[in-house]
C-alpha positions in Angstrom: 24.2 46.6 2.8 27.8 46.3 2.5 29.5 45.1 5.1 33.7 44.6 6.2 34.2 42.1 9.1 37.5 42.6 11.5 39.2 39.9 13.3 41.7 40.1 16.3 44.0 37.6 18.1 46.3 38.9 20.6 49.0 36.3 20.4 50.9 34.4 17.8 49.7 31.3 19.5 46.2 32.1 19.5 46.8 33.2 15.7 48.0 29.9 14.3 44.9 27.8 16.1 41.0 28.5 15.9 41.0 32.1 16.8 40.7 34.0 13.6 38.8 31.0 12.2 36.3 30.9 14.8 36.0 34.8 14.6 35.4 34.5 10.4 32.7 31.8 10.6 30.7 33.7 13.2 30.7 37.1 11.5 30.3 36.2 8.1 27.1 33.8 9.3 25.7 36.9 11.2 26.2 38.6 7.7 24.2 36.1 5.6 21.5 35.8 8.5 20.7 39.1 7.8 21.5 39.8 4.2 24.9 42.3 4.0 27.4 41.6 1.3 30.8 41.0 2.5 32.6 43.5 1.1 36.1 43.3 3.0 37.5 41.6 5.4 40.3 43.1 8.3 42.2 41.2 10.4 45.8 41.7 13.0 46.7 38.6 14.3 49.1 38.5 17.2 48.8 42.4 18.0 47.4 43.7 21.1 43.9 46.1 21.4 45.6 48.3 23.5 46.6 50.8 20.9 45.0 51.7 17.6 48.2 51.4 15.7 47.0 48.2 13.8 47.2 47.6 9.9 43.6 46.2 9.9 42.0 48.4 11.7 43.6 51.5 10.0 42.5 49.6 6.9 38.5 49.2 8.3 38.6 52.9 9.3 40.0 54.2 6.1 37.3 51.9 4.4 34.7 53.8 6.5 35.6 56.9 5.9 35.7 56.3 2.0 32.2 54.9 2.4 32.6 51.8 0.7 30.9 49.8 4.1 27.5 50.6 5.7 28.0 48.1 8.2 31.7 46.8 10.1 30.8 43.2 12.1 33.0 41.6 15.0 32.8 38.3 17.1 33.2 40.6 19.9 33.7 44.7 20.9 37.0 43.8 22.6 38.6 42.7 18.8 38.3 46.1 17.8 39.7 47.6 21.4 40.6 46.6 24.8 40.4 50.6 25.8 36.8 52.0 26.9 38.4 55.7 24.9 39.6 53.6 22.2 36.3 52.3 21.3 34.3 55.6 21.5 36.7 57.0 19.7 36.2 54.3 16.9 32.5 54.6 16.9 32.1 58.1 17.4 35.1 59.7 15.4 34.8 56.9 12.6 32.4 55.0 12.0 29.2 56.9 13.3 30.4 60.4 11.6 30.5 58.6 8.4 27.0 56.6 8.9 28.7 53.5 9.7 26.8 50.9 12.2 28.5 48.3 13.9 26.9 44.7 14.9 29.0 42.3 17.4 28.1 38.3 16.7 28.0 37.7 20.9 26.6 40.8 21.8 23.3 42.3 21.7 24.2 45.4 19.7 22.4 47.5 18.1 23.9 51.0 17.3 21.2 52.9 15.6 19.3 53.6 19.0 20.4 55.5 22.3 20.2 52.1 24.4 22.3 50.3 22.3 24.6 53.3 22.2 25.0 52.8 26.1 25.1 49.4 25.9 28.5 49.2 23.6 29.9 51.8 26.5 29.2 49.3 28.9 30.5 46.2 26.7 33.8 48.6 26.6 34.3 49.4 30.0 34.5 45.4 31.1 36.9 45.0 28.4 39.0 47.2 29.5 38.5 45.7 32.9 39.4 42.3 31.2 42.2 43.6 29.9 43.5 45.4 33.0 42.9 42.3 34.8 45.1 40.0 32.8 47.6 42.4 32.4 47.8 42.7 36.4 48.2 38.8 36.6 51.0 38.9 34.3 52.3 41.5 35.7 52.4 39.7 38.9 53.3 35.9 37.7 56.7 38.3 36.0 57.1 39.8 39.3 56.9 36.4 41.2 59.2 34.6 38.8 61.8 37.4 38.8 61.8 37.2 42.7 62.8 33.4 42.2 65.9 34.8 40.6 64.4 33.8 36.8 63.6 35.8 33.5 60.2 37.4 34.0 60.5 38.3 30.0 62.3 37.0 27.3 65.8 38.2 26.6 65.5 39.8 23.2 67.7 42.8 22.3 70.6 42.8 20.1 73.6 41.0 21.0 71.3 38.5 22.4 69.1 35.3 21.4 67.0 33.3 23.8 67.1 30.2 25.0 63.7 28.2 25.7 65.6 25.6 27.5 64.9 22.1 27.7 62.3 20.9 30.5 63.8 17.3 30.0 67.2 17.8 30.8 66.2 20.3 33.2 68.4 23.0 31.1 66.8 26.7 32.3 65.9 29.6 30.5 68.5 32.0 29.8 70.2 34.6 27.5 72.9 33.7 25.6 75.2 35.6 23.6 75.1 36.3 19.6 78.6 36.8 19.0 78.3 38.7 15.5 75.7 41.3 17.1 78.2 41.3 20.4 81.3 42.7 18.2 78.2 45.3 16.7 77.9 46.1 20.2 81.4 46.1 21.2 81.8 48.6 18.5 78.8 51.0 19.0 80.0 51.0 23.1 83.7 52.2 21.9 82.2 54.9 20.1 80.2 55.9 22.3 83.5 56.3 25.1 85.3 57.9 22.1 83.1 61.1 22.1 80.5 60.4 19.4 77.0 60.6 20.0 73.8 58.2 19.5 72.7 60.1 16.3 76.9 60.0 15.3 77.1 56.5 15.6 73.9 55.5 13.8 75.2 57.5 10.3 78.6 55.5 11.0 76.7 51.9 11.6 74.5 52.9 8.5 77.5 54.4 5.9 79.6 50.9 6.9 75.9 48.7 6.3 76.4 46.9 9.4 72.4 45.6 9.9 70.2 45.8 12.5 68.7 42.5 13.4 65.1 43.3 12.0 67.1 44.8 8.8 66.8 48.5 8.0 68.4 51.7 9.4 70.0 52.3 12.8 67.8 55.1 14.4 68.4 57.6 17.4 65.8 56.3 20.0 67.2 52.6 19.6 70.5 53.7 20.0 70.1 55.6 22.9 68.2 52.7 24.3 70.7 49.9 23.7 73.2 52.3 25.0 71.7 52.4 28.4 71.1 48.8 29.1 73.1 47.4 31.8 72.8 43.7 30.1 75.7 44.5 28.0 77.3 45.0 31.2 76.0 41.8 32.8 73.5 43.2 34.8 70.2 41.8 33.7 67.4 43.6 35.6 64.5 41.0 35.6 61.8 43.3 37.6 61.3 47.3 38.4 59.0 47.9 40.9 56.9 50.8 39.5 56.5 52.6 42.8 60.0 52.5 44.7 61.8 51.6 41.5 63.7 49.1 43.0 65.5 47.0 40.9 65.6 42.6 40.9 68.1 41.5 39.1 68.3 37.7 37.7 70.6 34.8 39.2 74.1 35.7 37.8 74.4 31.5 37.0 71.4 31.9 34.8 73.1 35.1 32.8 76.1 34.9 30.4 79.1 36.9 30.4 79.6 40.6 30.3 79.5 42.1 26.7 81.6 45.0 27.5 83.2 46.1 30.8 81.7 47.7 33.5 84.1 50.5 33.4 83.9 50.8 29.7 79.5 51.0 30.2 79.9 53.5 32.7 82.1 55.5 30.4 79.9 55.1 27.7 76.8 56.6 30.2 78.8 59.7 31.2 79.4 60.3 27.3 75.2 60.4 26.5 74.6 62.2 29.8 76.6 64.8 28.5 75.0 65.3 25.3 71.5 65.4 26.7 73.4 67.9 28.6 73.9 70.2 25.8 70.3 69.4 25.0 67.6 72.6 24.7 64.9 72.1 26.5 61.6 71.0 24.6 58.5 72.6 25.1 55.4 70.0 24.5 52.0 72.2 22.6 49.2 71.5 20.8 49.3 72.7 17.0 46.6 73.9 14.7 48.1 71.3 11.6 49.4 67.9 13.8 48.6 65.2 12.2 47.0 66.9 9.6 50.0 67.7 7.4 51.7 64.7 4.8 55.2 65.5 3.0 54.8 66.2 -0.4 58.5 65.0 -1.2 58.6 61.8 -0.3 54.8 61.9 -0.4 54.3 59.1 2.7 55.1 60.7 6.1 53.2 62.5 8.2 55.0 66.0 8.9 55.3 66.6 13.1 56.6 68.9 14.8 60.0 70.3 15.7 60.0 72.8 18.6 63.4 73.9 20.1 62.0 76.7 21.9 59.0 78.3 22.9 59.2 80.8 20.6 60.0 78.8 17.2 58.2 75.4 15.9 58.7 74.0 12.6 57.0 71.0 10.8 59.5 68.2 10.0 59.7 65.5 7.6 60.9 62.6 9.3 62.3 61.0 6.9 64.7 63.3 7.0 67.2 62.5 9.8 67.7 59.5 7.8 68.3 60.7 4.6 64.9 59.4 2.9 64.0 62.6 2.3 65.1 66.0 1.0 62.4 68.3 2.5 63.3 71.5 4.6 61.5 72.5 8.1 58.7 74.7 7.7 57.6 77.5 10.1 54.5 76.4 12.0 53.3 79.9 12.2 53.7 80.5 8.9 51.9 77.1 7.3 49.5 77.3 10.3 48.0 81.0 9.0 48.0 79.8 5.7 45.6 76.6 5.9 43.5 78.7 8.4 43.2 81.2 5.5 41.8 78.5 3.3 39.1 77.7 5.8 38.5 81.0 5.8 37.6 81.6 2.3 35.5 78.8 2.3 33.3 79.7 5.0 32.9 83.6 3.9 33.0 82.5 0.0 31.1 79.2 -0.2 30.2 80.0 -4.0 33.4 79.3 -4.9 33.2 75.6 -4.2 29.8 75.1 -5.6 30.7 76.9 -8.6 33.7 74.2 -9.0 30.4 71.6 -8.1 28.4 72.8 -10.6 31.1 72.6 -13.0 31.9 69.1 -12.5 28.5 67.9 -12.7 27.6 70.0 -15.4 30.1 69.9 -17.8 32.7 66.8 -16.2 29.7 64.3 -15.6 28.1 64.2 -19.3 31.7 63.2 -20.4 32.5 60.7 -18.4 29.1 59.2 -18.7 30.1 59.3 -22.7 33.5 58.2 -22.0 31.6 55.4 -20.0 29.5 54.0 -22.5 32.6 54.1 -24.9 34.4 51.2 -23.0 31.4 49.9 -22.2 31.0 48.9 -26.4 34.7 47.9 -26.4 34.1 45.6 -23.5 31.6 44.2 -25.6 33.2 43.6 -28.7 35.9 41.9 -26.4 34.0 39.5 -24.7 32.0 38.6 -28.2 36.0 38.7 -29.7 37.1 36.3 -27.0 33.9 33.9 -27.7 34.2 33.7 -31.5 37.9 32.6 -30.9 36.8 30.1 -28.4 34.4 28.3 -30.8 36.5 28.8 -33.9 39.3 26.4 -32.0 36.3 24.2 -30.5 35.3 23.5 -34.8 38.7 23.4 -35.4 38.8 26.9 -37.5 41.9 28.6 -35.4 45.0 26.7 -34.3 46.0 26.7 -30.5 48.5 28.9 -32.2 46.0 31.4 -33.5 43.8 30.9 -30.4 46.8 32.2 -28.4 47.5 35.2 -29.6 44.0 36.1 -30.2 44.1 35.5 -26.3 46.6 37.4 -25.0 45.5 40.4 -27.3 42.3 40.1 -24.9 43.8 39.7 -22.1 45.9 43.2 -22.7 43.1 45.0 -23.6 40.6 43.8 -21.3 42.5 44.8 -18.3 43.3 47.5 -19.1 39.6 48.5 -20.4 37.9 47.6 -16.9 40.5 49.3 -14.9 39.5 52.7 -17.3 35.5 51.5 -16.5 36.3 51.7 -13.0 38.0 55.1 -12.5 35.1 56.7 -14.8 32.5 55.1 -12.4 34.1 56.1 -9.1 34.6 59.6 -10.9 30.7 59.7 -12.0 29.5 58.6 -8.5 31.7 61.3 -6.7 30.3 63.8 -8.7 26.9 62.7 -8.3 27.1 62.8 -4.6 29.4 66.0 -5.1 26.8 68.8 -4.6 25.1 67.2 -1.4 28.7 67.1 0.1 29.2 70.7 -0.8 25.9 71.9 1.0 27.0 69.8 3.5 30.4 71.3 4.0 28.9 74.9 3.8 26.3 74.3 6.7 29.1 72.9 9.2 31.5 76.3 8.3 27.8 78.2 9.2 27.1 76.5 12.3 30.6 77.2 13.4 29.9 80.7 13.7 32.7 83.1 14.0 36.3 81.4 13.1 38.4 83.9 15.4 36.3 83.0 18.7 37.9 79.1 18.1 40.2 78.1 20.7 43.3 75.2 19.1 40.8 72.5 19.8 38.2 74.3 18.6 39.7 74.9 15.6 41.1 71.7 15.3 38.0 70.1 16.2 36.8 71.8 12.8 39.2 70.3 10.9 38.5 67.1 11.7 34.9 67.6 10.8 35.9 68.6 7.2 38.1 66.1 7.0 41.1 68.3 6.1 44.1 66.5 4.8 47.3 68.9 4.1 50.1 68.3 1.9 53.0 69.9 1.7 56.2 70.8 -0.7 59.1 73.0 -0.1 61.6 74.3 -2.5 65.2 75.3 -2.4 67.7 77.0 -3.6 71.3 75.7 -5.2 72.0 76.3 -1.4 69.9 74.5 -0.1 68.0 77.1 1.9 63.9 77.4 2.4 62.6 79.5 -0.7 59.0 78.2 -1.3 55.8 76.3 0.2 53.5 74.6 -1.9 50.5 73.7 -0.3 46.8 71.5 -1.1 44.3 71.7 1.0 41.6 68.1 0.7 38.3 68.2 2.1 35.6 65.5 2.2 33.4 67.6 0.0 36.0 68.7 -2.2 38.1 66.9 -5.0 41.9 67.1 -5.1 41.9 70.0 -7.7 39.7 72.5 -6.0 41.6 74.1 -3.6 44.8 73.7 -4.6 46.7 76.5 -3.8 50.4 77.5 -4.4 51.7 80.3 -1.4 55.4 81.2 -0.9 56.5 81.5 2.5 60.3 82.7 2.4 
């Protein structure tokens, strides 16, 4: 069985001594105790388990669901989450629908029986009570310090660089000022007084290329953000307490100067108020397509949703704002009907995939099995190529020179020649499997029943179980105005080429 092992440390510290080691010896001798290949290995170092928006994990899961593991092994439960929700909805939404087990090196798991099921609940529960617990004591050591007139956190936004200070001299911990990234702020607050918005000033910061300390764009939300902190203002708010929401702030001795003027911050604050003003009010829903739906234009994002009003959604690119991308908005309604349509067909027509099945295998799989066995020979002649010219130098028959360039014709050729193998055997071994997934496919459409009794979640629930992916192109005019949708619908069962399906929504 193949297996992918994940590791986890929370902080950079813990990342640079024996965490991840520790973690990698343990898994991968659970793996040769019991015989699984180690087929990948995951890790995030200094990132927290709190949230699933990890490159690793997203990595393991996306491995899972392309069935290239049988079997994903951790030192413990709480390295893949510190959330009870987060870990059921790991096992159950992607690893067990895909026939995935999961081992632990510390903990007597065993997922392939209903005891060992409840057990892995349990195991997450107390790590989330772990968690909660540590995040309580920080919570309170922040709190304590900030009461003693000190940083509880790190000083770390933009105009500012922190000071560790110096326990020998007895120098404190403090902020101090960036001067460059002060005049950036200076700037952005004068804006901001002379009438121009968050979203104004970040197109101005980005057309003049004045950078952002982690490099990259100026966006809306960390505009708005550096907008309203008081810091720039000298006011450094050290603690919030979450239920009266009354404010600490730090010892004015430990904080440095004002960035701007109080009169000029408060200025600034009436300006934003004013455009949030003018805001219309959003309306939060649940759509049929969220996070189903990828841009076809840029051909990264994930499309989400735009929704001024109650009575008009659209799904956005949002690469957009920034200029990345050229895409237009696209009626939810509109896009929503159309995929649903899709599903439909496949549920009252479910011929018309197996026919496309029985093509592939039929008439697809012979010739790539031929096409298979074709750079299988010139593999051969390669490698026998490659150890003729090694023992013609060796007797002294080819040159270095000769032996060279004999050498790097193999080494174009042979590359290119396994990369070709490859595709043709992950094309023969999908079609193999292609009918069962097809059968597969048709019985979850049967079991669930009539399409137009599903609520959203119902329906999105369905979805999910087909493993719907969505992209999505839109074409314009020399106007630039909305003329057509291109859509193609994925399934797990069903190649790329299927279901593709072309619609025009003007």
């Amino acid at each position: 069985m193949k297996a992918a092992c994940y590791y986890r440390v929370s902080t950079d510290e813990q990342a640079k001594k024996m965490g991840p080691d520790m973690q990698r010896t343990r898994c991968r001798a659970l793996c040769e105790a019991r015989g699984w290949e180690v087929a990948e290995e995951f890790e995030d170092l200094g990132l927290t388990g709190r949230n699933m928006d990890r490159p690793g994990l997203q990595g393991l899961l996306r491995a899972a669901a392309d069935g290239q593991i049988g079997v994903v092994v951790v030192y413990r439960l709480d390295r893949l989450a510190r959330k009870s929700r987060h870990l059921q909805e790991i096992w159950e939404d992607h690893l067990a629908k895909h026939g995935v087990e999961l081992a632990s090196t510390t903990e007597s798991i065993d997922t392939s029986n209903p005891m060992g099921r409840a057990m892995m609940g349990m195991v997450g529960i107390m790590a989330q009570l772990e968690s909660e617990m540590i995040q309580e004591r920080t919570s309170d050591g922040r709190r304590e310090k900030a009461q003693q007139g000190g940083f509880g956190l790190a000083v770390r936004s933009f105009g500012f660089r922190w000071d560790r200070g110096d326990k020998e001299t007895g120098r404190p911990k403090r902020p101090v000022i960036v001067e460059a990234e002060a005049e950036v702020v200076r700037t952005i607050f004068d804006m901001a007084v002379g009438g121009h918005s968050a979203e104004g000033i970040c197109k101005a910061l980005n057309r003049q290329d004045i950078p952002r300390r982690q490099g990259g764009k100026w966006r809306n939300p960390e505009m708005q953000g550096l907008l309203a902190n008081p810091a720039y203002m000298g006011r450094f708010v050290t603690w919030r307490d979450p239920e009266t929401g009354e404010e600490t702030l730090a010892d004015p001795e430990l904080c440095p100067p004002p960035i701007v003027d109080a009169a000029v911050w408060q200025a600034a604050q009436a300006v934003t108020r004013a455009y949030r003003g003018h805001r219309r009010p959003w309306v939060k829903r649940t759509f049929l397509l969220s996070g189903f739906c990828t841009c076809g234009n840029c051909g990264e994002r994930t499309l989400t949703i735009r929704q001024p009003d109650e009575k008009h959604a659209y799904y956005a690119c949002n690469g957009v704002p920034q200029g990345e991308c050229d895409a237009k908005h696209i009626p939810a309604a509109a896009l929503d009907a159309q995929v649903w349509g899709f599903i439909r067909r496949l549920q009252d027509d479910p011929e018309m995939v197996k026919a496309y099945a029985r093509q592939t295998t039929e008439d697809l799989l012979p010739k790539w099995e031929r096409e298979l066995v074709r750079v299988g020979e010139q593999l051969k002649r390669w490698r026998n190529r490659e150890r003729t010219a090694r023992e013609k130098l060796e007797t002294g028959i080819y040159t270095d020179e000769a032996y060279a360039k004999t050498m790097a014709e193999y080494d174009l050729h042979w590359g290119d020649l396994q990369a070709e193998a490859a595709a043709l055997e992950e094309k023969i071994t999908h079609a193999r499997q292609e009918r069962a997934d097809v059968d597969w496919q048709a019985e979850v459409l049967r079991r669930a029943g009539s399409l137009d009794a599903l609520d959203q979640d119902g329906k999105r629930r369905l979805l999910s179980a087909l493993g719907v992916a969505v992209t999505v192109w839109t074409v314009k005019d020399e106007r630039g105005k909305l003329v057509d949708v291109r859509v193609k619908l994925e399934t797990y069962a069903v190649p790329v080429s299927a279901l593709a399906s072309a619609g025009t929504m003007s």
